[in-house]
C-alpha positions as CSV (number, residue, x, y, z in Angstrom):
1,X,-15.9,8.7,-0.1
2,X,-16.2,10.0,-3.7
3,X,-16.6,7.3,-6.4
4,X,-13.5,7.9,-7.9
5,X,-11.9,8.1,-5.0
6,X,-13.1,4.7,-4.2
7,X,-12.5,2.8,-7.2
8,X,-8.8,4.4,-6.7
9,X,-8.9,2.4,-3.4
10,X,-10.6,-0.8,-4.6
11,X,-7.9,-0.8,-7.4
12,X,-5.0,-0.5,-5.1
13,X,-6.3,-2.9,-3.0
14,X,-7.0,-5.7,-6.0
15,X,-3.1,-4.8,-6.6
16,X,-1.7,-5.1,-3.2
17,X,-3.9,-8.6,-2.8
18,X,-2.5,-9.6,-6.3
19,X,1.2,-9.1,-4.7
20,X,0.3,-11.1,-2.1
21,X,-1.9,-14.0,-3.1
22,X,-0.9,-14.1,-7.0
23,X,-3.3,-13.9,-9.7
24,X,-6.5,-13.2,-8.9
25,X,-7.8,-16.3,-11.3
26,X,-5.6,-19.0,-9.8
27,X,-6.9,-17.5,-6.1
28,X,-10.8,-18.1,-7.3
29,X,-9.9,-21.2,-8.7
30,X,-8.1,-22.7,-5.3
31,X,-11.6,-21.1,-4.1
32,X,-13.9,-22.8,-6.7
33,X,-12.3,-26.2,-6.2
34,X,-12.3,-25.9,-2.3
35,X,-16.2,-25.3,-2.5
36,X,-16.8,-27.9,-4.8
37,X,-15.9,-30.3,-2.8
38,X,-17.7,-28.7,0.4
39,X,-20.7,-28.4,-1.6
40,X,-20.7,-31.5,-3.4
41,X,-21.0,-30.2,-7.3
42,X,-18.6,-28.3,-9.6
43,X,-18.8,-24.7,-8.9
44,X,-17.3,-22.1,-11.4
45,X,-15.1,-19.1,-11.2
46,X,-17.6,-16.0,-11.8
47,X,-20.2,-17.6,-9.1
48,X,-17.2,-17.7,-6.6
49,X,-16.6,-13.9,-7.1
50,X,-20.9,-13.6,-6.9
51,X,-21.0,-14.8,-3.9
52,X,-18.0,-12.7,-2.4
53,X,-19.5,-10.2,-3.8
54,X,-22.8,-11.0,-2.0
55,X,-21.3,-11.2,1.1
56,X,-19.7,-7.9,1.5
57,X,-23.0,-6.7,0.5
58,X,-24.7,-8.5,3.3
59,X,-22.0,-7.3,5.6
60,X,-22.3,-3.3,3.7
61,X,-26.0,-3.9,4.8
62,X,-25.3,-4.1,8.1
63,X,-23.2,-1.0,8.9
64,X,-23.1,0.9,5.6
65,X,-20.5,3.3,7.0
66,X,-18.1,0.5,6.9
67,X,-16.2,2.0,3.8
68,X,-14.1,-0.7,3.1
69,X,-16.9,-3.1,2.5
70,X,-18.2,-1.1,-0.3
71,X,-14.3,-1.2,-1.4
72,X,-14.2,-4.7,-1.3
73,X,-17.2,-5.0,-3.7
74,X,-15.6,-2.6,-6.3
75,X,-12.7,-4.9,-6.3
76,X,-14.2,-8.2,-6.3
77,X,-16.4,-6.4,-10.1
78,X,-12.9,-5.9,-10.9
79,X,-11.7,-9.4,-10.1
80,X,-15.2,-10.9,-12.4
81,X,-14.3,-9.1,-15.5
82,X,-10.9,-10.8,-15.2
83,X,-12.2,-14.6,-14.4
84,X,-15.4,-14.7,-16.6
85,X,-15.7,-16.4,-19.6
């Protein structure tokens, strides 16, 4: 897939997640707080989207003809310019 192309999809996809789920900030928070207790220290809103990031880059490793993946990574940038600081 084309990069434009891509970020076409990884755009439609933030929106059709955003009609779904809300806002992407209030989702990361729900997120943030949830780990924060599993993990026993505050954690904040841009490491949540890091390590979702990181993760469909570990999965993207493992079969990097799984396009949505790379998609999901695209989106999840899109969703850290909108929750950092």
């Amino acid at each position: 897939m084309k990069g434009d192309a891509m970020l076409r999809r990884a755009a439609a996809v933030v929106g059709e997640r955003r009609a779904l789920y809300g806002d992407p900030r209030r989702s990361m928070e729900a997120v943030a707080r949830r780990w924060s207790i599993t993990l026993g220290h505050p954690v904040m809103l841009a490491p949540v989207v890091l390590c979702l990031i990181d993760l469909k880059l570990a999965r993207f490793a493992c079969d990097p003809s799984h396009e949505d993946s790379i998609v999901d990574v695209a989106g999840y940038a899109a969703v850290l310019g909108e929750v950092a600081p």
